[in-house]
N, C-alpha and C positions, 0 to 999 in steps of 0.2 A: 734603235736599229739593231736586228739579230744577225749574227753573222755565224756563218756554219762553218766556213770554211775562207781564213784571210785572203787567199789565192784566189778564190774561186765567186769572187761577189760580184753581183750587178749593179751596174751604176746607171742603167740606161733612164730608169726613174727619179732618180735622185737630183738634187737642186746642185750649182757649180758648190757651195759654200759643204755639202754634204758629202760629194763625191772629193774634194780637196780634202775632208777629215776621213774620208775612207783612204784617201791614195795616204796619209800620214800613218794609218793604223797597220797601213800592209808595207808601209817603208821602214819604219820605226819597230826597230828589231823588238825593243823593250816590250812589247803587245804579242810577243810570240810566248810567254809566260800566261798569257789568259789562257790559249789555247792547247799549249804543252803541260803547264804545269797545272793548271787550276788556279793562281795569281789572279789577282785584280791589282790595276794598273792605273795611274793616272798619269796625263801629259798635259802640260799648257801648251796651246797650238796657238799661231797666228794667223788667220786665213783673210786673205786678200781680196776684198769684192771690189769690183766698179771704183777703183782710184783708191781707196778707206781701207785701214784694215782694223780686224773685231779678234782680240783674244780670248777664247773657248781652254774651257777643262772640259778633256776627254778621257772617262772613266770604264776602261776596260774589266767589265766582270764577266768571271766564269760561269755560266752554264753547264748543265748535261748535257753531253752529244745530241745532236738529232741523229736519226737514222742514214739518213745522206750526207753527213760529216764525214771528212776524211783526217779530221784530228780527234783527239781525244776529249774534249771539250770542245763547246760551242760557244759565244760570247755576246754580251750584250753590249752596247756601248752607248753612255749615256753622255750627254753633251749638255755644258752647262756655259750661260755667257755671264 
């Protein structure tokens, strides 16, 4: 998943288990270093489905800005279960 901008992302496509690790990426200050600093970042997440829940590592790396970025870095986030 590319993110340009943590603020600024669409979830309307995204799956409940995907947009739960986006809403962690834009809550979870520690992921403002992908973006400001050029940092990569990792978190164990617990995301919660349908009664179960599955713990992910989500691996915040820095990118080159896109063009329509309003941070200095853009990010990729790689999700591992």
């Amino acid at each position: 998943m590319i993110i340009n901008n943590k603020h600024r992302q669409s979830t309307a496509s995204l799956s409940n288990i995907k947009k739960q690790m986006l809403n962690e990426v834009v809550n979870n200050d520690h992921f403002d270093d992908v973006f400001d600093k050029g940092k990569s970042v990792t978190r164990n997440v617990t995301i919660k489905e349908k009664g179960s829940s599955q713990t992910y590592i989500l691996l915040g790396y820095p990118t080159k800005a896109q063009k329509n970025s309003h941070s200095k870095y853009s990010g990729s986030l790689y999700i591992k279960t």
